[in-house]
ROSE-4610 file (N, C-alpha, C; in Angstrom, 1 decimal, always signed):
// ROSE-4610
residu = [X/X/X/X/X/X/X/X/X/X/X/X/X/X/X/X/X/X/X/X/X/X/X/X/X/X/X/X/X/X/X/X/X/X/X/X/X/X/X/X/X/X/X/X/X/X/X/X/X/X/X/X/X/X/X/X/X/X/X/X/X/X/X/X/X/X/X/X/X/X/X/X/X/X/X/X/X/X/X/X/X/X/X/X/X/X/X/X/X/X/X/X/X/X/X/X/X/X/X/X/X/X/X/X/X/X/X/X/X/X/X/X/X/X/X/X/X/X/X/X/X/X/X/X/X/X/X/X/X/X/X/X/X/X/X/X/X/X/X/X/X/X/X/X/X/X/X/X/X/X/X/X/X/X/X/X/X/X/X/X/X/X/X/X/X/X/X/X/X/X/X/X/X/X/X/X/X/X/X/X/X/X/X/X/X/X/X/X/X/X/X/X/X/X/X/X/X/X/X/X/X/X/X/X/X/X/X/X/X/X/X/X/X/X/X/X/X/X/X/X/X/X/X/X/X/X/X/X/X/X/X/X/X/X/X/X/X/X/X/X/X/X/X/X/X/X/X/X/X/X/X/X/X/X/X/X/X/X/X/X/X/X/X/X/X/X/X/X/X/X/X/X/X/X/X/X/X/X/X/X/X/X/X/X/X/X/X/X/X/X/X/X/X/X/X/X/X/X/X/X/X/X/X/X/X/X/X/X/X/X/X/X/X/X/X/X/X/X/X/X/X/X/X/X/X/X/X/X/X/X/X/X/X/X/X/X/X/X/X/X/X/X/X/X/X/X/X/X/X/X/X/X/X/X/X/X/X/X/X/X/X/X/X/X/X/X/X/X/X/X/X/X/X/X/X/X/X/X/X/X/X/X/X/X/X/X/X/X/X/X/X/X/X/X/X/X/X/X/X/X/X/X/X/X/X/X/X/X/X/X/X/X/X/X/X/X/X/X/X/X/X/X/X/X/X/X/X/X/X/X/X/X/X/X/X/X/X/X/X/X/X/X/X/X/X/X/X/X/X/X/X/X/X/X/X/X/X/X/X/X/X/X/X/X/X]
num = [1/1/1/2/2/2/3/3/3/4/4/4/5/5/5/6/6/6/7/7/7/8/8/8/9/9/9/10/10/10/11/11/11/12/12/12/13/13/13/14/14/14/15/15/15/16/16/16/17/17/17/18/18/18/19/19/19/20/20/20/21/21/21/22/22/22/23/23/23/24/24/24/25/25/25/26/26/26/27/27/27/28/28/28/29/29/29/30/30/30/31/31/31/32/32/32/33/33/33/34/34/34/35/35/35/36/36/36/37/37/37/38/38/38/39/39/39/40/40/40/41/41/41/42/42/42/43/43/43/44/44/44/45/45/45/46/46/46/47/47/47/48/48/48/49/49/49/50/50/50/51/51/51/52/52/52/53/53/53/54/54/54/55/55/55/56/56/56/57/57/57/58/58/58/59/59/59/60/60/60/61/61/61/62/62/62/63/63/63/64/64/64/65/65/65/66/66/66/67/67/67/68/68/68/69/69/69/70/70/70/71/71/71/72/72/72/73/73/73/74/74/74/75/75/75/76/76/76/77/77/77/78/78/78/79/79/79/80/80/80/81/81/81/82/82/82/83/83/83/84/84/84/85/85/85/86/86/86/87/87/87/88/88/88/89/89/89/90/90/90/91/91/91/92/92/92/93/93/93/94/94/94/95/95/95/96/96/96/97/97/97/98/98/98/99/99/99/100/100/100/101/101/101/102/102/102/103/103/103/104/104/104/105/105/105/106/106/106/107/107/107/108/108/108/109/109/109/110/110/110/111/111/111/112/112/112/113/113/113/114/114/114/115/115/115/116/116/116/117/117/117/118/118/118/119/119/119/120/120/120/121/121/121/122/122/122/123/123/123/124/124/124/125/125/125/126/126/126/127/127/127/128/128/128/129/129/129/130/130/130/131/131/131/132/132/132/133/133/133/134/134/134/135/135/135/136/136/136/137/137/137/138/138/138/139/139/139/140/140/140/141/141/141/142/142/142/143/143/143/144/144/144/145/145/145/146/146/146/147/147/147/148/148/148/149/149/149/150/150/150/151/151/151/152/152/152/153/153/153/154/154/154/155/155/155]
x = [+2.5/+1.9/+0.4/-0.5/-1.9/-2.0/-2.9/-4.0/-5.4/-5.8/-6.9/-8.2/-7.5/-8.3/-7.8/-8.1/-7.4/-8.0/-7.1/-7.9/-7.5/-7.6/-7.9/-8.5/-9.9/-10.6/-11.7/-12.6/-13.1/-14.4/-14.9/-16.0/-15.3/-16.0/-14.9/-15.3/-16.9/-17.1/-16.3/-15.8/-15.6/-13.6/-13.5/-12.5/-11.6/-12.7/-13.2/-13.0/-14.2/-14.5/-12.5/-12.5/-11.0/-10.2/-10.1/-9.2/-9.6/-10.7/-11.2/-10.7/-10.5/-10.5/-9.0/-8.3/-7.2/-6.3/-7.2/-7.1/-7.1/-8.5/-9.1/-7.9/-7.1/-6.3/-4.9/-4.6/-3.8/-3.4/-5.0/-5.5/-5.2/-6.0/-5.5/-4.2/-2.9/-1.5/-1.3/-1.6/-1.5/-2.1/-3.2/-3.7/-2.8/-2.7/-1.9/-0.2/+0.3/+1.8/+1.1/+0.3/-0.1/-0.6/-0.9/-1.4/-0.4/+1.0/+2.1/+2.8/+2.8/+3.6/+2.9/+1.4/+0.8/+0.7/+1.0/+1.6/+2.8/+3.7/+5.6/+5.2/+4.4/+4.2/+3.2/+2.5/+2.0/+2.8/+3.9/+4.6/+5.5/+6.2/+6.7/+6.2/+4.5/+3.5/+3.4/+3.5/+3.2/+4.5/+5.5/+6.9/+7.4/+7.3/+7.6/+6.4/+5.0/+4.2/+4.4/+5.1/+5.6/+6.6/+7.7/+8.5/+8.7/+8.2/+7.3/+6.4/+6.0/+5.7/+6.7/+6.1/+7.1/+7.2/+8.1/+9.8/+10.0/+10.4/+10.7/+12.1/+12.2/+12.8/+13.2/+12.0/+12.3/+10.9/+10.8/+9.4/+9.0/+8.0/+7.2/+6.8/+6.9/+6.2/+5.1/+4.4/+2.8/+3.1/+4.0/+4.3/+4.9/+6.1/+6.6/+5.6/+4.6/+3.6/+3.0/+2.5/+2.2/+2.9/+4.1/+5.3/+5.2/+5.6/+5.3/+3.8/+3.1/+2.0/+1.4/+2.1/+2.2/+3.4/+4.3/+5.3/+5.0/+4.7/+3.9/+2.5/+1.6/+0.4/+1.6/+2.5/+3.0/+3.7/+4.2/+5.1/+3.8/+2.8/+1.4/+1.0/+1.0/+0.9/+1.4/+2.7/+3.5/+3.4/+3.2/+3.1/+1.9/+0.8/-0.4/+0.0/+0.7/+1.5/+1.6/+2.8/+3.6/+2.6/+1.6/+0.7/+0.0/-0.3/-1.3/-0.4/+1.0/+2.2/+2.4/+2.4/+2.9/+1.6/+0.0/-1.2/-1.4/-0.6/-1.0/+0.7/+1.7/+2.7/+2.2/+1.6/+1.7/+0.1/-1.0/-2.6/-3.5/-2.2/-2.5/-2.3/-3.3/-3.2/-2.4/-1.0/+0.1/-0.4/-1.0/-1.4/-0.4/+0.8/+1.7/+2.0/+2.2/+2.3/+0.9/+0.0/-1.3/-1.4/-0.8/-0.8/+0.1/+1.2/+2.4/+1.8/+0.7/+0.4/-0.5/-1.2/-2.1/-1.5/-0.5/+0.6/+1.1/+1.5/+1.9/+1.2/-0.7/-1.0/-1.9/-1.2/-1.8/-1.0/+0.3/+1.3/+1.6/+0.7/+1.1/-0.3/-1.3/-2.5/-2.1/-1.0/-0.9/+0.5/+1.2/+1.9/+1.5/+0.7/-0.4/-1.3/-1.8/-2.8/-2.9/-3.9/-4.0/-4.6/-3.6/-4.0/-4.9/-5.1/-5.7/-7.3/-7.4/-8.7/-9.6/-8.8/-9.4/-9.9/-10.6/-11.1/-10.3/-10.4/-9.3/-10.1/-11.3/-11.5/-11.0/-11.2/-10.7/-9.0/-8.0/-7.1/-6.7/-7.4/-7.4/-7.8/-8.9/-9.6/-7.7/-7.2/-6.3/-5.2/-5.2/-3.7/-4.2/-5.8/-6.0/-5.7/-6.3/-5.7/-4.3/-3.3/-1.9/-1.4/-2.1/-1.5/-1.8/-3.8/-3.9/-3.2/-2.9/-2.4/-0.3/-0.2/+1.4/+1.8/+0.4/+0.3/+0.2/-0.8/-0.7/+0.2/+0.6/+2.1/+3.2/+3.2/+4.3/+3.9/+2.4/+2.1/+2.3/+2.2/+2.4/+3.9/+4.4/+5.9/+6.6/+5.6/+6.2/+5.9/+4.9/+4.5/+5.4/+5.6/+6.2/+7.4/+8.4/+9.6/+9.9/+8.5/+8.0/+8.1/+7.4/+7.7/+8.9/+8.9/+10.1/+10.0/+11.8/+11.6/+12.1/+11.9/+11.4/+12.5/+13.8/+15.3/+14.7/+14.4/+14.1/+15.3/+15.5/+16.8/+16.0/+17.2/+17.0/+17.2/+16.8/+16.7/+17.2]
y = [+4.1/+3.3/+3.3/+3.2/+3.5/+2.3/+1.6/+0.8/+0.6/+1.0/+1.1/+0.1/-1.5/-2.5/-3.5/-2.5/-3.1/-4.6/-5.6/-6.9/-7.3/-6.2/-6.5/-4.9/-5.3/-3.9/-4.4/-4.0/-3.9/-4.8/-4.5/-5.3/-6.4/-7.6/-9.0/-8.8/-8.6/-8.6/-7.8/-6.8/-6.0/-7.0/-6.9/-7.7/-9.0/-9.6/-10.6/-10.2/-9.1/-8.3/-8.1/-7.5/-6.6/-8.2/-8.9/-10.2/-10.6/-11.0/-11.5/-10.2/-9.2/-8.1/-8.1/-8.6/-8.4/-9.9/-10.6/-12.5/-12.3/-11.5/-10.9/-10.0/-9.4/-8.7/-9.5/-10.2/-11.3/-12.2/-12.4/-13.0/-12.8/-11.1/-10.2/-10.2/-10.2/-10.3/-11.6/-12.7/-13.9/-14.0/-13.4/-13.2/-12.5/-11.2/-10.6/-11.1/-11.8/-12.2/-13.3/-13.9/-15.0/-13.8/-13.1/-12.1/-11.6/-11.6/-10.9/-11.9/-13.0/-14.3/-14.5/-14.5/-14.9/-13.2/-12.6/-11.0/-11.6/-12.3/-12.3/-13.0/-14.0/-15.3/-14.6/-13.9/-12.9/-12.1/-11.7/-11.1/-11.5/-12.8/-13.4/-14.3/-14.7/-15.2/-13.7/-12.6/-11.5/-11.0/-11.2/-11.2/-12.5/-13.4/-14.1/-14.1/-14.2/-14.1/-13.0/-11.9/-10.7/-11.0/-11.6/-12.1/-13.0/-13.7/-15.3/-14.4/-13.2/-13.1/-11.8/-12.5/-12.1/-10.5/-9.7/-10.5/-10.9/-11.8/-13.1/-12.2/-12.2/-11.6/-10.2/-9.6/-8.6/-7.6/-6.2/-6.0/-4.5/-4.7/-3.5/-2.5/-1.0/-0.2/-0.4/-1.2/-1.7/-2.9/-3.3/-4.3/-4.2/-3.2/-2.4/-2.2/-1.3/-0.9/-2.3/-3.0/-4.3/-4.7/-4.8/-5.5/-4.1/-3.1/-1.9/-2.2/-2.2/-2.7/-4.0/-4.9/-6.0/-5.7/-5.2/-5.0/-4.0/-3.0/-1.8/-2.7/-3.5/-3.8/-4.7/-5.8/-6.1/-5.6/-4.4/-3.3/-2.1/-2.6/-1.8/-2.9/-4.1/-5.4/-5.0/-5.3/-5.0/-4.0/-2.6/-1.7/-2.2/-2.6/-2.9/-3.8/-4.8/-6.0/-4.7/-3.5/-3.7/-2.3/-1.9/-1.2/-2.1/-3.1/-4.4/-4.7/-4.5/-5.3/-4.0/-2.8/-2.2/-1.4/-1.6/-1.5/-2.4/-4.2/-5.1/-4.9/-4.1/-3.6/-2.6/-1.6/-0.7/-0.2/-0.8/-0.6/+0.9/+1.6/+2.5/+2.8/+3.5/+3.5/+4.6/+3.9/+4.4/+5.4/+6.3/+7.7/+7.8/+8.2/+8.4/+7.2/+6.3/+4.8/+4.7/+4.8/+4.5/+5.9/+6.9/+7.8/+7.4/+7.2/+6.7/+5.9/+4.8/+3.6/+3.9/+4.7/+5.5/+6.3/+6.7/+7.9/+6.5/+5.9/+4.4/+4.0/+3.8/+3.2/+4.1/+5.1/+6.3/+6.5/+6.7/+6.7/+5.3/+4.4/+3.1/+3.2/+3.6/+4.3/+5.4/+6.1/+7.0/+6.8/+5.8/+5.3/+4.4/+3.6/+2.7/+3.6/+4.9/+5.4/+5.4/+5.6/+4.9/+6.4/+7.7/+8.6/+9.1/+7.8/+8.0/+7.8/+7.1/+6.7/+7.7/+8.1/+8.8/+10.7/+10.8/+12.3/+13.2/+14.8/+15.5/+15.4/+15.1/+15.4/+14.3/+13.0/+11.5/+12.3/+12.6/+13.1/+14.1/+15.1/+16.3/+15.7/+14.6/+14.3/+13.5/+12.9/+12.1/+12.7/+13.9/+14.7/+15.5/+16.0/+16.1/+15.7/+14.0/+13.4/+13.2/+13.4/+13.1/+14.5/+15.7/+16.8/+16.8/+16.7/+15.8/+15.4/+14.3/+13.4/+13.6/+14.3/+14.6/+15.5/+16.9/+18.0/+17.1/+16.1/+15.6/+14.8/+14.4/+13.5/+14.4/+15.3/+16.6/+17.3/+17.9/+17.8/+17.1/+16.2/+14.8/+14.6/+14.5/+14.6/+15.9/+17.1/+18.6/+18.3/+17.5/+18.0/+16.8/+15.8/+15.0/+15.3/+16.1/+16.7/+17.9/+18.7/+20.1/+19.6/+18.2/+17.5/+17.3/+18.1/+17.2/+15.8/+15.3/+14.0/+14.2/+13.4/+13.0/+12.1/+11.9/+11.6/+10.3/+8.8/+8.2/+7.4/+7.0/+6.7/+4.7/+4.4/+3.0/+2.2/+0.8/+0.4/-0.8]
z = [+24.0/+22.9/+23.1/+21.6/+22.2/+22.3/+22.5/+22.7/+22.0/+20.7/+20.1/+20.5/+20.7/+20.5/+22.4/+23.2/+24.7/+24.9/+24.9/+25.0/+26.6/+26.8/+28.8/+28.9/+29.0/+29.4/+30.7/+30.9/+32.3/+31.8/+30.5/+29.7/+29.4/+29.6/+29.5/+27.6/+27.4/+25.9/+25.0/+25.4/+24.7/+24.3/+25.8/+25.4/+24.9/+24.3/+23.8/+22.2/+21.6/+20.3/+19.9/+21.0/+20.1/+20.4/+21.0/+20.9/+19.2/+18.9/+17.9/+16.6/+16.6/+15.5/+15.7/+16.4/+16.3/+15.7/+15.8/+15.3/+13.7/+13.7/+12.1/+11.3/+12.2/+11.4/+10.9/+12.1/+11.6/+10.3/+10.5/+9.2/+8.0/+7.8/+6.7/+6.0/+7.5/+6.7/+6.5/+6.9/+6.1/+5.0/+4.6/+3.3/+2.4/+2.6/+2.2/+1.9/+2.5/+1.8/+0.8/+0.6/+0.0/-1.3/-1.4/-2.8/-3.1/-2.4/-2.5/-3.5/-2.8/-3.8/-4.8/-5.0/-6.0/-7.5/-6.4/-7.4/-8.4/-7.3/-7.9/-8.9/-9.2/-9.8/-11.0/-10.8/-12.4/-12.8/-12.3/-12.7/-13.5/-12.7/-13.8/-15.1/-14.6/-16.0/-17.1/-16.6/-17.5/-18.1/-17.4/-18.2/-19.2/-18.7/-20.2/-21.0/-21.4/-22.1/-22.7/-22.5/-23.2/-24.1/-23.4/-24.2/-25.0/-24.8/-26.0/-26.8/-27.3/-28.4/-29.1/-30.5/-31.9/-31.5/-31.6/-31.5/-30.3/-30.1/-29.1/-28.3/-26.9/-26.5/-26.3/-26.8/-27.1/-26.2/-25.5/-25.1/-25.6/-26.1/-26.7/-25.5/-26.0/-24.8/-24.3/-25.0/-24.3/-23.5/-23.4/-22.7/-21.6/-22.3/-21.0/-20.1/-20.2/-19.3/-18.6/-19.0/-18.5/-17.7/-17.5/-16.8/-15.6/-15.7/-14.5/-14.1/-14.2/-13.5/-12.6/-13.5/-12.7/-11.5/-11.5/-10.5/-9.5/-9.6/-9.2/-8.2/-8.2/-7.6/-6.7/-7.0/-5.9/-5.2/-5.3/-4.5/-3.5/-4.3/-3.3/-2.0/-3.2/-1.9/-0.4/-0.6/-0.1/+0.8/+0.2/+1.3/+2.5/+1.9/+2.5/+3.4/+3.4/+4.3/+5.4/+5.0/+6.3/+6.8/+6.3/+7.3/+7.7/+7.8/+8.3/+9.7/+9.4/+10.6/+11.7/+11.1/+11.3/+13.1/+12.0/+12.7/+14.5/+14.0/+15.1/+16.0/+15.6/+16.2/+17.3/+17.0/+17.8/+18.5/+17.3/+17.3/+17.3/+16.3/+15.8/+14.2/+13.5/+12.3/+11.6/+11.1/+10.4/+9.1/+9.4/+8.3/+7.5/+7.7/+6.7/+5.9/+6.6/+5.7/+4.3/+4.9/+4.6/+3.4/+3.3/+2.5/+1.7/+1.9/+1.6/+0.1/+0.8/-0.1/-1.1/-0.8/-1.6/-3.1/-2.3/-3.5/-4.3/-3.8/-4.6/-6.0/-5.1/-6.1/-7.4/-6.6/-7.7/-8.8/-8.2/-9.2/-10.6/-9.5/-10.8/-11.9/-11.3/-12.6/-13.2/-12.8/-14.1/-15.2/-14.3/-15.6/-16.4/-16.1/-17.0/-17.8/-17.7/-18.1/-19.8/-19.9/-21.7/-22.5/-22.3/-23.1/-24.1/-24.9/-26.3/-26.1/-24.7/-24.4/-23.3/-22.6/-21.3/-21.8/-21.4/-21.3/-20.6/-20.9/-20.0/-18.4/-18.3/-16.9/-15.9/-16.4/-15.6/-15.5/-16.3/-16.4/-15.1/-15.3/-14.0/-12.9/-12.7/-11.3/-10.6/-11.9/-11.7/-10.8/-11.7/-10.8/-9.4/-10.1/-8.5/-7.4/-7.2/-6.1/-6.0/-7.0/-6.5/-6.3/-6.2/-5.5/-4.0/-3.9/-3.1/-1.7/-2.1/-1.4/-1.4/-2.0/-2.3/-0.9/-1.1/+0.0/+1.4/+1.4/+2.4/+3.3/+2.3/+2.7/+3.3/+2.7/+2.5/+4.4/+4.3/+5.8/+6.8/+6.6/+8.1/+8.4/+7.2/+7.4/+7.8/+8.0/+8.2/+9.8/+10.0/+11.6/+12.2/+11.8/+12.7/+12.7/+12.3/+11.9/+12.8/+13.0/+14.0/+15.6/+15.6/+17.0/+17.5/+18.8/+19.4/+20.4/+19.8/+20.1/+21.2/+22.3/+23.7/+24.3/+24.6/+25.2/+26.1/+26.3/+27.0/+27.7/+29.0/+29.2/+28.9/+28.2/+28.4/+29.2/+30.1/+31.4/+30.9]
């Protein structure tokens, strides 16, 4: 397991700093489920205010999109939570996750995307990054698949 932030190092300051940055990150995931619940709760203000208008019960494709959006940023939340848990778990930073979350919230701007309005080049920059980041994803998961796993006897 690494160690990125050792809060027993030989520098009492140093270990001190990473106690404190590691308090700070804490923090962040308390923040973060609290943007998560406060996500669920626009989601459901952005779903009935969809549906409360004429026709009543009923949701228009633009609305549609609205409702995927709102759902979509708390399913990015979300991801962000459990790279935040995932970072003070082991104190190393989860690349594939962290790509993972990226492809996420790319994918939720381009189902939102508002065709009639954007240029072809905002369009192409767009898919750029999700080839991007697709190849990348696609690499990290090729090499950690290439690694062999390592038989540990359990005690």
């Amino acid at each position: 397991m690494h160690d990125e932030l050792p809060t027993e190092h030989e520098d009492k300051l140093l270990s001190y700093l990473n106690t404190l940055i590691k308090f700070a990150v804490k923090i962040l995931a308390i923040l973060m489920v609290l943007v998560i619940f406060l996500g669920v709760a626009d989601v459901v203000y952005v779903m009935y205010q969809q549906m409360m208008k004429p026709p009543f019960l009923l949701l228009e494709i633009s609305s549609i999109f609205k409702t995927f959006a709102a759902f979509l940023a708390v399913l990015i939340a979300i991801e962000i939570y459990q790279n935040i848990v995932l970072y003070l778990r082991t104190d190393v930073i989860p690349i594939k996750l962290v790509i993972a979350t990226a492809l996420m919230a790319i994918a939720r701007k381009v189902i939102i995307l508002d065709f009639k309005v954007l240029t072809p080049m905002y369009i192409f920059a767009t898919a750029s990054v999700v080839i991007a980041l697709g190849i990348t994803y696609y690499l990290i998961g090729k090499q950690h698949k290439d690694k062999p796993i390592i038989n540990k006897e359990i005690k």
